[in-house]
Residue, then its C-alpha position, 0 to 999 in steps of 0.5 A: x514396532x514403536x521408535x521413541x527416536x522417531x519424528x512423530x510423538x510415542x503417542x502418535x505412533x500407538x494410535x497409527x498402530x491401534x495400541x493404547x500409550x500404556x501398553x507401550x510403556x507397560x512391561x508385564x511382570x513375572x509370575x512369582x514362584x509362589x504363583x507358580x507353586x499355587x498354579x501347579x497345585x490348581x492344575x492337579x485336582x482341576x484336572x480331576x474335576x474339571x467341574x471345580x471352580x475357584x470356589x471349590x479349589x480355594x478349600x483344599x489349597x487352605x488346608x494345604x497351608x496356602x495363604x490364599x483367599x477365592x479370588x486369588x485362586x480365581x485370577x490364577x486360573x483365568x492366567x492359567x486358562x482354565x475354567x470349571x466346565x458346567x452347564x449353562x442356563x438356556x442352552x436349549x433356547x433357540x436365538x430370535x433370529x435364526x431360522x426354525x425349519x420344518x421337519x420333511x419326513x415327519x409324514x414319510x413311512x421309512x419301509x425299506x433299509x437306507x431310505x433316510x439317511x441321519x446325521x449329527x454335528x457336535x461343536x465343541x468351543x475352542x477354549x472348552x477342548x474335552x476328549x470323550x473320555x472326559x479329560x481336557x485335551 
């Protein structure tokens, strides 16, 4: 991709690329194996209770004999991918600029079988996969 041989400068080629310099000369690190060993702890109760946040997962990782502070726990999940699954404020609040449409049958008499027909549409975000069951999938 970058050719420190080239003709034209390390930088040069980053920005015809849209890449910053430092990512160039940047090598990410390993995760150590004391990470590791906290990550598959974090993923157990998380599973379990999927609510559960690095506040929550912080305690019991103590207790345990981690020496580990919240943000610690924190910075591992956001690796890991993970986040506690919780209800956002205004969900229910429609944006300004979406159109509001008015409800057709709301004046029909539905007097016979399949005169009206209903459907409904769930939409799951892609980081957030949830199996009804409740488990992540």
């Amino acid at each position: 991709m970058i050719d420190p041989t080239a003709k034209s400068s390390v930088s040069r080629q980053a920005a015809v690329l849209g890449i910053s310099q430092g990512a160039v000369y940047c090598k990410p690190r390993p995760v150590s194996d004391a990470d590791l060993r906290l990550m598959r702890r974090i993923d157990k109760p998380h599973m379990k209770f999927l609510f559960a946040g690095s506040r929550m997962l912080q305690g019991p990782l103590v207790q345990e004999g981690f020496k580990v502070g919240r943000p610690h726990v924190a910075t591992l999940m956001k690796h890991m991918g993970i986040e506690a699954l919780y209800r956002n404020p205004y969900i229910s609040k429609p944006a300004q600029e979406h159109k509001t449409y008015s409800y057709p049958l709301r004046k029909l008499r539905v007097i016979r079988p399949d005169q009206t027909w209903a459907m409904d549409i769930a939409y799951i975000a892609d980081g957030a996969r949830v199996h009804p069951s409740g488990s992540r999938a």
